[in-house]
N, C-alpha and C positions, 0 to 999 in steps of 0.2 A: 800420146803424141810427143817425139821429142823436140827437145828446144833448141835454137841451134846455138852454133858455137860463134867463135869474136870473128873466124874466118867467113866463115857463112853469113852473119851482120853485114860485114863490111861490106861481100862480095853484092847482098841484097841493095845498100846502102848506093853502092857505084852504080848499079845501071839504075837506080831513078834518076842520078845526076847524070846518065849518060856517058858513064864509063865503063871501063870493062878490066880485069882483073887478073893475074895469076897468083894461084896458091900453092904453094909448094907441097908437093902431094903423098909425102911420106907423114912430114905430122901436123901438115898443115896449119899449122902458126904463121908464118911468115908469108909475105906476098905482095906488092907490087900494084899498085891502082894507074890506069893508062887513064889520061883523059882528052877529052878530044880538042885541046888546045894544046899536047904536045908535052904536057906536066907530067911528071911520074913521082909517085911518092911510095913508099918503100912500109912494110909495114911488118910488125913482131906483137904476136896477140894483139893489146890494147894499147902499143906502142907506135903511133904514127910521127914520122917526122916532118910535121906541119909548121909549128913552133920554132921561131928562131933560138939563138942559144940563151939570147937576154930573157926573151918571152919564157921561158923555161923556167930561166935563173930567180924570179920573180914569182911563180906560182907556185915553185915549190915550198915556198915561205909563206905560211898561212895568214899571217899577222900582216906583212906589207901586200899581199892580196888583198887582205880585207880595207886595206888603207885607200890601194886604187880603188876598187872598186864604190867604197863609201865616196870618196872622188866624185866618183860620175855617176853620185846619186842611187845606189843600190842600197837597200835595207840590208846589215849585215850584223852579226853579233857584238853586243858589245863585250871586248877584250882585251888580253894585254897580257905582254911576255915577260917569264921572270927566269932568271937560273944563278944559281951558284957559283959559278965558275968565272973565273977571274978576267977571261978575255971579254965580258957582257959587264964591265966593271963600269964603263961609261952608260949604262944606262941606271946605275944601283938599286936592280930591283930582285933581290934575293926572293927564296921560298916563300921567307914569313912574311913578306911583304904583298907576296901572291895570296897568302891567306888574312892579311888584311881588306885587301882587295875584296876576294872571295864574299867577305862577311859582310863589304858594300852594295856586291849584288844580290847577295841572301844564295843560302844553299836551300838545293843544289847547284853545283854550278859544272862544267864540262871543264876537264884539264884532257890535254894532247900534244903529243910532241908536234912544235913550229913545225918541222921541217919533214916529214913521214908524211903517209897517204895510205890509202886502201884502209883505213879503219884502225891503221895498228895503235895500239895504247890507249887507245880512246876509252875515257870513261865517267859517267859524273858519277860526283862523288859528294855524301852529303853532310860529313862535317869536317872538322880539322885533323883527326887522325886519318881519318880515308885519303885526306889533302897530300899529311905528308907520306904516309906508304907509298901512293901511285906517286906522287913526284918525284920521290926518289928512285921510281923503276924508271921514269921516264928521265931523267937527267946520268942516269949508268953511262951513256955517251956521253963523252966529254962536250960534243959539237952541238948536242940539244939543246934547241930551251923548250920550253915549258911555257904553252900559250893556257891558259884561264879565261872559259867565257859564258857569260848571261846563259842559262839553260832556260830555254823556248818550250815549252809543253804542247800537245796538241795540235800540232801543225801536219800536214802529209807533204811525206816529204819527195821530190823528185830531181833525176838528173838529167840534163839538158845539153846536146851535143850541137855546138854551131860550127858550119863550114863555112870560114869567108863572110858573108852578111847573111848566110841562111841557117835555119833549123833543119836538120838532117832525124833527129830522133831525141824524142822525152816518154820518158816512163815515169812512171810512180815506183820507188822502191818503199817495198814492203820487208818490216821486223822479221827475224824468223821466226815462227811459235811451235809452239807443239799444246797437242788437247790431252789432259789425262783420259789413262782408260783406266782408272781403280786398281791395275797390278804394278805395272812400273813404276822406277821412279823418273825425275826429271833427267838425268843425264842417260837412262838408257831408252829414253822416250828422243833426246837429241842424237843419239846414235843411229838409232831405227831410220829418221829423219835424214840424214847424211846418207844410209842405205838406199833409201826410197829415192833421194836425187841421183844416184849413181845407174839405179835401174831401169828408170825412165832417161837418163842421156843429161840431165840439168846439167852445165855447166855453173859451177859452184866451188866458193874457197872451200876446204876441206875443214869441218869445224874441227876443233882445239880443244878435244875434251879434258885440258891440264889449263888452259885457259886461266890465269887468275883471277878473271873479270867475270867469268861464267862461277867459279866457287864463291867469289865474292859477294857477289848477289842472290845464293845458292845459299846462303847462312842459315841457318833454321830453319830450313827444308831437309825433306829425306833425301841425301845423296847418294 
């Protein structure tokens, strides 16, 4: 059975709210939500333009996210942003200051670029040299910082789409795994994997078999 794609979501998504939809029918990404108060909102995969530009400007900074929303009483990680670079000189919280930090919440602890999304750079890491290699992949831009926070164990984790005062959709996101079968190894058990979601229709990031975070945690395993 396949699964559908962000256009076919959405398109499901509009007529329980009583809307109706055009999809642009070549590659269908993009498209257009009518709704029946005369609203039109405009759409590119998982890009709706709902969000004002402040509303935007705000969430893409994980750190002052996390600030509102502890605000108004949401349980959020504890954390806190460091970087190098000179223009974040008014708040003086270099690397090694992050790895003080770090050694306040006990490792492991999560480092992520502020400012990214979709998963990129993300990684925990569990002592001071793991600290400073990924910090230093992740501070290569000059405009990043470098958020550090409390790693949470054991929780299921889920994502939650609200329209206006209501919930439209929450799933459970699940890890990807793979099962040994006694011939392969790990990364061509992850390729197979990638295979199998391309064949049944999954839409899915393309995994990264040069990934650093996948060899990294890959260390004395057969690769």
């Amino acid at each position: 059975m396949k699964t559908e794609n962000v256009a076919q979501l959405i398109e499901r998504i509009a007529s329980q709210l009583n809307a109706t939809t055009y999809i642009e029918p070549i590659y269908k990404k993009f498209g257009i939500i009518f709704f029946s108060n005369g609203r039109r909102l405009f759409f590119k995969d998982r890009q709706i333009n709902i969000n004002t530009a402040s509303s935007v400007s705000v969430t893409t900074n994980k750190f002052e996210t996390s600030n509102f929303l502890s605000h108004f009483g949401y349980n959020v990680p504890t954390g806190r942003t460091f970087s190098n670079h000179p223009y974040d000189i008014k708040h003086n919280r270099s690397v090694e200051d992050g790895i003080v930090f770090a050694k306040e919440l006990g490792f492991p602890v999560i480092l992520k670029p502020n400012n990214k999304s979709q998963g990129v750079l993300v990684c925990k890491v569990g002592n001071e040299e793991e600290f400073r290699d990924i910090a230093a992949k992740i501070l290569r831009n000059r405009n990043d910082a470098l958020l550090v926070e409390k790693f949470y164990g054991g929780y299921s984790d889920y994502r939650i789409v609200v329209l206006g005062e209501r919930v439209i959709s929450a799933y459970q996101r699940i890890p990807l795994t793979v099962t040994g079968n006694g011939r392969q190894n790990i990364l061509e058990l992850l390729k197979d994997k990638q295979a199998y979601y391309k064949i049944i229709g999954r839409e899915s990031k393309e995994i990264d078999i040069d990934d650093f975070r996948i060899k990294m945690h890959l260390q004395g395993n057969n690769m």
